[in-house]
N, C-alpha and C positions, 0 to 999 in steps of 0.2 A: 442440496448444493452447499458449498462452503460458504463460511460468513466471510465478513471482509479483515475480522481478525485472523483467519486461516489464511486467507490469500495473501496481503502482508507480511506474514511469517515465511511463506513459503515464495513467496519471488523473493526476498531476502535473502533465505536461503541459496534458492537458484544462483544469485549475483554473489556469493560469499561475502556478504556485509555485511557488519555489525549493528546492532541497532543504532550506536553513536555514529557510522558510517551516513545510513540512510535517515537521521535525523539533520544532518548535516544538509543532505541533496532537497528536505525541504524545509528546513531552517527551524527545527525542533530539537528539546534537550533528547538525550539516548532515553528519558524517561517515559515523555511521548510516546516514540515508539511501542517502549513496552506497555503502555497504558491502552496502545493502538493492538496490539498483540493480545492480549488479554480480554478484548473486547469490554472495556470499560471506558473508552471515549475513544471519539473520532478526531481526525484533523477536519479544518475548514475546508471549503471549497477549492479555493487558490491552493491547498495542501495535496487534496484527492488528485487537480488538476494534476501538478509537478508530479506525482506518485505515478500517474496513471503514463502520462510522459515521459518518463523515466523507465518505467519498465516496459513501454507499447504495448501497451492492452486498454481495453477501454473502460470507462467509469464504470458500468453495466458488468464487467469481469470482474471490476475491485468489489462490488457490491455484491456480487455473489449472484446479480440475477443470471447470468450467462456463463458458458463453461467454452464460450468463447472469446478468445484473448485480441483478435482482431477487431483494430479500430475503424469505423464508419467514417472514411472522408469523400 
C-alpha cells in the first residue's frame, strides 16, 4: 500500500494545489509539505486531523493502512 508520503502527494495533486496552497489549509511553510512528501517527517496530529478533513478520507487512508478513502462516522 502507499505510504502516507504518496497519499499527500497524490490528493494534492487530485485538488491541483501547490504544496504552499496545502500548507496554507493547515498552517505549515510550502516546505512542510515537501518534507511531508518526501517522507522525511510528519505533521502533528491537529495537522493529520485538518489533511484528513480537508480532503474526506480517513486517518487509516492518510496512513496508508486502508485503500479506503471513506470516513467512519
Amino acid at each position: 500500500m502507499p505510504t502516507f508520503a504518496e497519499r499527500i502527494k497524490e490528493l494534492r495533486a487530485e485538488h491541483n494545489l501547490t504544496q504552499e496552497q496545502l500548507g496554507e489549509v493547515i498552517g505549515v511553510k510550502h516546505y512542510s509539505i515537501y518534507s511531508y512528501e518526501k517522507g522525511r517527517s510528519y505533521p502533528e496530529m491537529r495537522g493529520l486531523v485538518m489533511l484528513a478533513d480537508y480532503f474526506g478520507v480517513s486517518m487509516d487512508y492518510l496512513a496508508g493502512r486502508t485503500d479506503r478513502r471513506e470516513v467512519n462516522r
